[in-house]
C-alpha positions as CSV (number, residue, x, y, z in Angstrom):
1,X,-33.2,27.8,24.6
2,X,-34.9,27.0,27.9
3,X,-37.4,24.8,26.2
4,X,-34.8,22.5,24.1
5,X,-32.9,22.6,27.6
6,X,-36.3,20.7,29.1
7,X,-37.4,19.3,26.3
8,X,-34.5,17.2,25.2
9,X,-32.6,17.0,28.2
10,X,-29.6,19.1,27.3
11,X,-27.0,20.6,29.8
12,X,-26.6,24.7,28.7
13,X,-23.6,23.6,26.6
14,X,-25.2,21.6,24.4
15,X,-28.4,24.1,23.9
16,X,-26.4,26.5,21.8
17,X,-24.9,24.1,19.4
18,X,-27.6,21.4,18.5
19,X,-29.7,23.3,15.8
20,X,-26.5,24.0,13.9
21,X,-26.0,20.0,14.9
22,X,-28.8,18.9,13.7
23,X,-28.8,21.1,10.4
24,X,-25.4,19.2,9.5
25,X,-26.4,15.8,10.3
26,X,-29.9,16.5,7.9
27,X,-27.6,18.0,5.4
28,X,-25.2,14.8,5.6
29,X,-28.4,12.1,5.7
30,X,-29.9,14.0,2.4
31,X,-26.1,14.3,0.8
32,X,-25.1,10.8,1.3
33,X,-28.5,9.1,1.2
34,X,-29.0,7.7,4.4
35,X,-32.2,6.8,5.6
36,X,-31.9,5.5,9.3
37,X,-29.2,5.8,12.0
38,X,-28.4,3.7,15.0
39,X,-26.9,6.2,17.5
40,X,-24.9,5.1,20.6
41,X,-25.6,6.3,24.0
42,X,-21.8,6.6,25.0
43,X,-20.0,9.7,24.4
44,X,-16.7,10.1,22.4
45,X,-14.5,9.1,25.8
46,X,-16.2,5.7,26.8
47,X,-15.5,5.4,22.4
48,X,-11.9,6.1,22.7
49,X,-11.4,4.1,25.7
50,X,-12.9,0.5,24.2
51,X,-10.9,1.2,21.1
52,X,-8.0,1.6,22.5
53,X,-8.6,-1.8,24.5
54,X,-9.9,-3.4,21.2
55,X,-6.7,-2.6,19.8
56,X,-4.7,-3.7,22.5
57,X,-6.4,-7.3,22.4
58,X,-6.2,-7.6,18.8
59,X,-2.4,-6.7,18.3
60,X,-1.0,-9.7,20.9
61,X,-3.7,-12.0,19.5
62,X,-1.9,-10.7,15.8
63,X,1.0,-11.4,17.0
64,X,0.5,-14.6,18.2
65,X,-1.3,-15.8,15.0
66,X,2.0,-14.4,12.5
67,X,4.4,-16.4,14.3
68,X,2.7,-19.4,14.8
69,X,2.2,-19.0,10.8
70,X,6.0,-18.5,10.3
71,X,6.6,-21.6,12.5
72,X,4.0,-23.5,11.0
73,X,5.5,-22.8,7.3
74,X,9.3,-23.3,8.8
75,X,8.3,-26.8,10.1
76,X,6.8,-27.9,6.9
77,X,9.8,-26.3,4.2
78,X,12.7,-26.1,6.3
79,X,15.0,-29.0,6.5
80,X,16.5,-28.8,10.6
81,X,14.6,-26.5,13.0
82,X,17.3,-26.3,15.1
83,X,19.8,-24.1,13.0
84,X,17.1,-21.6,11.8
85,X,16.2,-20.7,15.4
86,X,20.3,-20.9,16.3
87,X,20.4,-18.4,13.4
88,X,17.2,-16.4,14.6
89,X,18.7,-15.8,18.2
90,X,22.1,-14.8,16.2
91,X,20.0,-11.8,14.8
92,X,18.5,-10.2,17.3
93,X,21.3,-10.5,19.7
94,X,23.6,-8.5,16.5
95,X,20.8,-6.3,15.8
96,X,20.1,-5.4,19.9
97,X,24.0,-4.8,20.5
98,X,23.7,-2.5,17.4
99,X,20.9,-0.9,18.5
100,X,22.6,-0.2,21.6
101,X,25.6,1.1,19.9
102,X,23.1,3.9,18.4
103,X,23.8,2.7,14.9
104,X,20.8,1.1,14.0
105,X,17.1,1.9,15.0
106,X,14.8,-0.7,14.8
107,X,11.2,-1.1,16.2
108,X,9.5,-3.9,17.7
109,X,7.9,-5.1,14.0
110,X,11.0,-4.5,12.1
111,X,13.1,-6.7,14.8
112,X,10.3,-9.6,14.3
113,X,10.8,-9.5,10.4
114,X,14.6,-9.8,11.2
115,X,13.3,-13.1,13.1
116,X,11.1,-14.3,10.9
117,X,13.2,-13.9,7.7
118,X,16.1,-15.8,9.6
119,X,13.8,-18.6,10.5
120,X,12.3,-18.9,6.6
121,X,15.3,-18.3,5.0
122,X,16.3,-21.9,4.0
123,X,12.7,-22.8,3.2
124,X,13.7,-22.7,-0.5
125,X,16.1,-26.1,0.3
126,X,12.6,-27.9,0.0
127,X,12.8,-27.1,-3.6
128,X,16.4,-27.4,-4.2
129,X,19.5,-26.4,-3.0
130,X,20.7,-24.5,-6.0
131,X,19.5,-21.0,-6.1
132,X,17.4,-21.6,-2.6
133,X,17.4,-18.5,-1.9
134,X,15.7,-17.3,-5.1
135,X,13.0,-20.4,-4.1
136,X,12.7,-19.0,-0.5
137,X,11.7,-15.8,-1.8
138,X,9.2,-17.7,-4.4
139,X,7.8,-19.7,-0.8
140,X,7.1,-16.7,0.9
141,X,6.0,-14.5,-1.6
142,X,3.2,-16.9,-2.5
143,X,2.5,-19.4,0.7
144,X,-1.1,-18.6,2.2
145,X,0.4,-20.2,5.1
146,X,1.6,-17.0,6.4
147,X,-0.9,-14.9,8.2
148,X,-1.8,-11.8,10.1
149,X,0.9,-10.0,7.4
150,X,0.6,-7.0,5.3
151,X,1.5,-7.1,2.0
152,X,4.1,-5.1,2.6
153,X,5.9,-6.9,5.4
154,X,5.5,-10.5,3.1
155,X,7.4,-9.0,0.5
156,X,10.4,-7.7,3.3
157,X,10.6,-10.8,4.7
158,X,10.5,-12.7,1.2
159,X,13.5,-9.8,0.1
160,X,15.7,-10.6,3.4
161,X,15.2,-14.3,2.8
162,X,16.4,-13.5,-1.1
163,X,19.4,-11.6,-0.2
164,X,20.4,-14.2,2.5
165,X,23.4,-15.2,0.5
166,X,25.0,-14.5,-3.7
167,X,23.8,-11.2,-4.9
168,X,23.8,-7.9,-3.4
169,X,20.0,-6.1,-3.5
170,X,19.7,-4.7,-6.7
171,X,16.7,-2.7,-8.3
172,X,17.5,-4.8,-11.6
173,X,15.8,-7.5,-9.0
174,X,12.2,-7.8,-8.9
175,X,12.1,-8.6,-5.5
176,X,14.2,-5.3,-4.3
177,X,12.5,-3.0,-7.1
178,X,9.0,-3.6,-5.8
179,X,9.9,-2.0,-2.3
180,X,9.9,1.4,-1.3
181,X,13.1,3.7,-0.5
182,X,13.0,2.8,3.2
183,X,12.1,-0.7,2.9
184,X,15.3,-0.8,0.3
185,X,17.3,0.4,3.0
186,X,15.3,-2.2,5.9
187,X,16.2,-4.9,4.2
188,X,19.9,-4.0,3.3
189,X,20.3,-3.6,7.2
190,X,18.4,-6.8,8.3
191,X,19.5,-9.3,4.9
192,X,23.2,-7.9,6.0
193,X,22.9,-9.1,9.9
194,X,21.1,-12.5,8.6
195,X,24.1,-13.2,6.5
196,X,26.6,-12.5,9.4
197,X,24.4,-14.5,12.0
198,X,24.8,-17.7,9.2
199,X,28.4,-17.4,9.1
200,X,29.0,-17.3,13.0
201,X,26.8,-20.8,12.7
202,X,29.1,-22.5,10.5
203,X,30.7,-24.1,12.8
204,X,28.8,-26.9,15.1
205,X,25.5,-25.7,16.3
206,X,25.2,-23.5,19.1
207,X,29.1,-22.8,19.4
208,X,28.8,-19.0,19.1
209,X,26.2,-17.6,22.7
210,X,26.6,-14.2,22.1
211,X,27.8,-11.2,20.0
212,X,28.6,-7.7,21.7
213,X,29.3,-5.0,19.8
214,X,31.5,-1.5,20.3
215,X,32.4,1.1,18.1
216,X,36.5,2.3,17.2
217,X,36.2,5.4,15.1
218,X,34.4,4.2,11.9
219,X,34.7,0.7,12.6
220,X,32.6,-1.7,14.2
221,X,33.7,-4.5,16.5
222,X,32.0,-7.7,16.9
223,X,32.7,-9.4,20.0
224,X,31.6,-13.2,20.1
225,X,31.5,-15.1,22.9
226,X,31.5,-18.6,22.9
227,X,28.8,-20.8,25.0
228,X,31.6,-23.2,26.4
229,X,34.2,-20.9,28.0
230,X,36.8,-23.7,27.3
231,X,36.0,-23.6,23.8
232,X,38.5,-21.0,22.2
233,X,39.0,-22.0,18.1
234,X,36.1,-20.1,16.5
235,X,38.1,-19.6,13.3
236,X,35.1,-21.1,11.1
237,X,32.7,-19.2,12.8
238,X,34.6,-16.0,12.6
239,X,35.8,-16.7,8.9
240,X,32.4,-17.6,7.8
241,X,31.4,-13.9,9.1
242,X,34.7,-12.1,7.6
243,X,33.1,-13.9,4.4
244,X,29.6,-12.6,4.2
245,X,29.8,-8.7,6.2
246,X,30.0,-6.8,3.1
247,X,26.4,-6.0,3.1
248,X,26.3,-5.2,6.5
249,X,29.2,-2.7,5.6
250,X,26.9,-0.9,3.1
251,X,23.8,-1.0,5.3
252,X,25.9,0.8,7.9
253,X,28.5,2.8,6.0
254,X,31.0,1.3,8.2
255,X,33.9,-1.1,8.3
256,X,33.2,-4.5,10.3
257,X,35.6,-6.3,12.0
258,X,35.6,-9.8,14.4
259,X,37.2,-10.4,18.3
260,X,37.3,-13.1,20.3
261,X,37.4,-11.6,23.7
262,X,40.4,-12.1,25.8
């Protein structure tokens, strides 16, 4: 023991345990094949420590790279930019006042598919207005303009761009049977705030600033505020929600109903 100590420059901890070591790793090499091995100087801690930095610098350089994708793609297919990110805004302001509420839990990527989808959703319009949403889905599905994206996450944001307006999500769909349980369930939840978020923007752009939302029993309330103070008819707006909450309904297993704040 006292020789490998000297010999190879081990502290007492290591003595006991590097024959059985090395026995393993001669075992593995003849097993597997390998012929030569690079070894690294560092220990395991100076390892975990530049990895975790690695992945620190890689997720906001991700990030950055999917949305300028999304961006890139909405600029090209959708007709005005404007609406889409008046619509975007829309949905994460429902989905944070829900997420306040307690009803809804949604993490940081699931809240940036809610985004994305509302800002893609109209792409299909560059094909043709009937059945758009059926094209948007098409778009996304198969642009290779969109990048930094799982598979996965393309085909949620294609679903919630598909289920934007017409149909409820159906597993006789293609585009609802491909996804798993939860992601079944995602997109209920996010496709059912998109569609409320495009009826409070029926009316001229920008009229709605901010939804809150509270809870009476079952039933949710939606609060909207309007940006002008001195504007007070929000009937289209607030009709062209009444009109599309029924998904949202199912998503949540609640009622939904619409105020205009006293």
């Amino acid at each position: 023991r006292k020789q490998r100590e000297s010999k190879l420059e081990l502290d007492d901890r290591r003595s006991d345990i590097i024959i059985a070591g090395s026995l393993l790793l001669q075992e593995s090499f003849r097993i597997l094949g390998i012929r030569k091995m690079t070894f690294s100087p560092f220990a395991l801690r100076e390892g975990v420590v530049f990895d975790s930095f690695n992945r620190s610098v890689r997720s906001k350089e991700l990030a950055s790279i999917r949305r300028s994708s999304v961006l890139q793609l909405a600029g090209r297919m959708v007709p005005q930019e404007g609406p889409a990110s008046g619509c975007a805004a829309l949905c994460l302001d429902i989905a944070e006042s829900l997420q306040k509420l307690g009803v809804v839990d949604l993490d940081d990527t699931e809240r940036e598919l809610l985004e994305f989808s509302a800002l893609l959703h109209n792409c299909g319009i560059s094909i043709a207005h009937s059945a758009h949403h059926k094209h948007s889905h098409y778009i996304i599905k198969n642009s290779e303009m969109l990048l930094g994206f799982t598979e996965r996450e393309i085909n949620v944001i294609a679903a919630i761009a598909r289920y934007h307006r017409k149909a409820m999500p159906s597993k006789k769909h293609e585009a609802y049977d491909c996804l798993n349980k939860a992601d079944r369930k995602l997109v209920k939840l996010l496709a059912g705030i998109l569609r409320i978020a495009i009826g409070l923007g029926r009316g001229e752009a920008g009229r709605v600033h901010h939804v809150e939302a509270d809870k009476q029993g079952q039933e949710i309330l939606f609060y909207i505020r309007p940006k002008n103070k001195d504007e007070i008819d929000l009937s289209l707006e607030l009709h062209g929600a009444q009109l599309r909450k029924e998904l949202l309904e199912l998503a949540l297993k609640r009622s939904i109903e619409f105020r205009i704040p006293e």
